[in-house]
C-alpha positions in Angstrom: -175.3 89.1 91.7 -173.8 91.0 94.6 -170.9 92.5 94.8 -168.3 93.7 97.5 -166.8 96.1 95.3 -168.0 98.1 91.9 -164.8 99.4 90.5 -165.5 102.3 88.0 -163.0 102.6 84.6 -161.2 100.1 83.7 -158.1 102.0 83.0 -154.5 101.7 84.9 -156.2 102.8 88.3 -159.3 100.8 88.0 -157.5 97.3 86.3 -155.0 97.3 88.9 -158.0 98.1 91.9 -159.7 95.2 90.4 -157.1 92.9 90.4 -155.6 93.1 93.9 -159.1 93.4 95.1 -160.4 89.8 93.5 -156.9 88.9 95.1 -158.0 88.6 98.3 -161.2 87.4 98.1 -163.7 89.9 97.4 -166.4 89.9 94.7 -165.6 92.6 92.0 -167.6 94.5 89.5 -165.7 96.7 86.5 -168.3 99.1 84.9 -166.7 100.4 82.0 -168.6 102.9 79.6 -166.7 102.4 76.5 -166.7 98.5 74.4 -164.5 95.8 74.5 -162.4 96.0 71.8 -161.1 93.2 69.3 -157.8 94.2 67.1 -160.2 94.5 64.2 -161.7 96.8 66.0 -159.4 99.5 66.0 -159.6 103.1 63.9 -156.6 102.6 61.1 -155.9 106.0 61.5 -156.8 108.9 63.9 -158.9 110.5 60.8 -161.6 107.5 61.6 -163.2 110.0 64.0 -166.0 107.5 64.3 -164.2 104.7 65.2 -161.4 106.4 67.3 -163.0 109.8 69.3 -165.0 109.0 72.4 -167.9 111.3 71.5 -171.5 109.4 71.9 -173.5 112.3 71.2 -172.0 112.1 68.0 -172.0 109.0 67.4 -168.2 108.5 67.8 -167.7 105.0 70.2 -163.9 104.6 70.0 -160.7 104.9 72.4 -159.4 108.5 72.5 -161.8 110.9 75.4 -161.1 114.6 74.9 -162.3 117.1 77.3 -161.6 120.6 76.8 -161.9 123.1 79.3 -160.8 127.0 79.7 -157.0 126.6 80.3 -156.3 122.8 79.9 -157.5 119.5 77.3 -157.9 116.3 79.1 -156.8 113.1 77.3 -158.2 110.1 78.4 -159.3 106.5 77.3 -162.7 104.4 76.6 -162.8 100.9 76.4 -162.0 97.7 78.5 -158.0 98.7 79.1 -159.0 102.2 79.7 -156.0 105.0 78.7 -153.9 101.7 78.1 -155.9 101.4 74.8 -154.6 105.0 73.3 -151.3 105.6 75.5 -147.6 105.3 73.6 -146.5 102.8 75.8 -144.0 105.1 77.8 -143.4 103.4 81.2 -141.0 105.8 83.1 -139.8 105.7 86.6 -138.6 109.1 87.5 -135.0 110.2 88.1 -133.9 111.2 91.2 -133.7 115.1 90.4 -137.7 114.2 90.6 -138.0 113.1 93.9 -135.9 115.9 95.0 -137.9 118.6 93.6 -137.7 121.6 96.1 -141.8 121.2 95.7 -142.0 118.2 98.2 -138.1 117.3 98.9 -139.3 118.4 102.6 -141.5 115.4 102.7 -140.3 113.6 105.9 -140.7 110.0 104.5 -138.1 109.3 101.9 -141.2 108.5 99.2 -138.9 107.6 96.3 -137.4 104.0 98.0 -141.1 103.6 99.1 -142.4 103.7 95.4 -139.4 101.5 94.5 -141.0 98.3 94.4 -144.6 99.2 93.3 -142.5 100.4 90.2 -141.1 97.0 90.2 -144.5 95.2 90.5 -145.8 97.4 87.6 -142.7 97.0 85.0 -143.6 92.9 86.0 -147.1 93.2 85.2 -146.6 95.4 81.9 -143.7 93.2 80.4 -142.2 96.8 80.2 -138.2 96.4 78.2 -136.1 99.1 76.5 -137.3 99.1 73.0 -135.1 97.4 70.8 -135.5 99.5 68.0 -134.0 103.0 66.8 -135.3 105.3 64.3 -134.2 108.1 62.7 -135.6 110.3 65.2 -133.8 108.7 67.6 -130.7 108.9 66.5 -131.1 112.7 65.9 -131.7 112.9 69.4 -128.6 110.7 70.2 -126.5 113.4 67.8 -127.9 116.6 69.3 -127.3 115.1 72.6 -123.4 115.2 72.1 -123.3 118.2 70.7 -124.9 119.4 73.9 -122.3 117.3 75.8 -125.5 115.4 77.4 -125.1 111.6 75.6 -125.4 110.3 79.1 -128.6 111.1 78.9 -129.9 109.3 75.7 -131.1 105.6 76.2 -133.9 103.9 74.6 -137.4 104.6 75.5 -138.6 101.9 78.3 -142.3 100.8 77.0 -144.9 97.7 77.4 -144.7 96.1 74.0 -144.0 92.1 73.7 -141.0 92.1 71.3 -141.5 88.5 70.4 -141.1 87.4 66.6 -143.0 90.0 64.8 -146.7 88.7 64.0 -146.1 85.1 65.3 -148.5 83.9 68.4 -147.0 82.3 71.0 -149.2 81.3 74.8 -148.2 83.7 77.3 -144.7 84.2 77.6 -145.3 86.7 81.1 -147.6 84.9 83.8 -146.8 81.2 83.7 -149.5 80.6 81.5 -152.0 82.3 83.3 -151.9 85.3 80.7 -153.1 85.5 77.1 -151.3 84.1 74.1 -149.4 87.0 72.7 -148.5 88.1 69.6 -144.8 89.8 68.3 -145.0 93.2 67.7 -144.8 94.6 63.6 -143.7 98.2 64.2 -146.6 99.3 62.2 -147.0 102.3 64.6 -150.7 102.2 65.6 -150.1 102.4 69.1 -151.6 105.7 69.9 -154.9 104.5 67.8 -155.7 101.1 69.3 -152.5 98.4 68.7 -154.3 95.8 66.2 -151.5 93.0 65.8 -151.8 92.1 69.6 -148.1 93.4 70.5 -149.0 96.4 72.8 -149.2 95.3 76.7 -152.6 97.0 77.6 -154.3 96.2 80.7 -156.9 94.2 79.3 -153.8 91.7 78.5 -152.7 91.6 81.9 -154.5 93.2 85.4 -157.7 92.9 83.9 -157.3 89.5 82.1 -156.0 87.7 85.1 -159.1 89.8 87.6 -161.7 87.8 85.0 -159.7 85.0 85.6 -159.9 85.3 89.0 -163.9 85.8 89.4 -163.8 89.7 88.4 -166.8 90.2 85.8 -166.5 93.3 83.1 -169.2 95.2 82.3 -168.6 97.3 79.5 -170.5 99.8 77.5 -172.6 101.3 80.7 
């Protein structure tokens, strides 16, 4: 088959590509060089170097790139979903004191209200929410913040996670049906080694599932 477009990666830059690309009519190719994964799938725990390093020439096929080079190490993902598959599920917008940075303050576009609704579009497509849920550590933050006299500053952590009933699958509860049927997540903490209850809002639950829905084709594992 031809294409109009080979998009390569499937992470948050690729999936997104892919997506608005199938979107207006074009024919669209993701080459992806890690699998598709399954929950089942996943590493338990990030000592399952095998099944959670991306390392081929030694025979490790999971999520979690590393490249290390003379002053910096590279974290990256592998697999349909891309970085999605490994990432905590942080979904920031910067404050203000960002955008006014003295680095690039003297941009002559005001850049921030530009980005303002490409933020919005993203949190949509993510299902990003505060999380519901506080932790110890958490709450030590929360107490060392008034001692500092900074409690403004504390809030939960806004992340991609489907908060529905934990471990109960419901159709999709984000794209008018379009979407997957999603399941509640358990707060069993395996985020950051490949979510396996279905909870996490990776891009293969979202941009990528609705570009295959939309005449996309996924090649992984080239």
């Amino acid at each position: 088959m031809d294409f109009d477009y080979v998009v390569i990666g499937s992470g948050f830059g690729g999936s997104v590509a892919a997506l608005r690309l199938v979107e207006k009519g074009y024919r669209v190719c993701v080459v992806e060089c890690g699998k598709r994964f399954q929950g089942k799938d996943f590493a338990k725990t990030s000592w399952n170097l095998r099944k959670f390093l991306w390392a081929p020439q030694l025979c490790c096929y999971g999520i979690q790139r590393m490249y290390l080079l003379n002053d910096v190490l590279i974290l990256g993902g592998s697999g349909v979903g891309g970085g999605s598959l490994v990432y905590g599920n942080t979904l920031l917008v910067p404050p203000r004191s960002f955008f006014t940075d003295p680095a690039w303050s003297g941009l002559e576009s005001d850049w921030e209200q530009e980005l303002l609704p490409f933020y919005e579009t993203a949190k949509k497509m993510l299902g990003v929410v505060p999380n519901p849920h506080l932790y110890q550590a958490d709450e030590m933050l929360r107490e060392y913040g008034d001692e500092l006299g900074r409690q403004q500053y504390f809030k939960p952590t806004d992340v991609g996670v489907y908060f529905g009933e934990p471990g109960v699958t419901v159709p999709d509860p984000y794209f008018g049906g379009r979407g997957p049927a999603r399941t509640g997540c358990t707060q069993t903490g395996h985020c950051m080694v490949g979510c396996r209850d279905g909870g996490k809002n990776s891009l293969d639950r979202n941009y990528l599932y609705l570009a295959e829905q939309d005449g996309a084709e996924i090649i992984p594992e080239h």
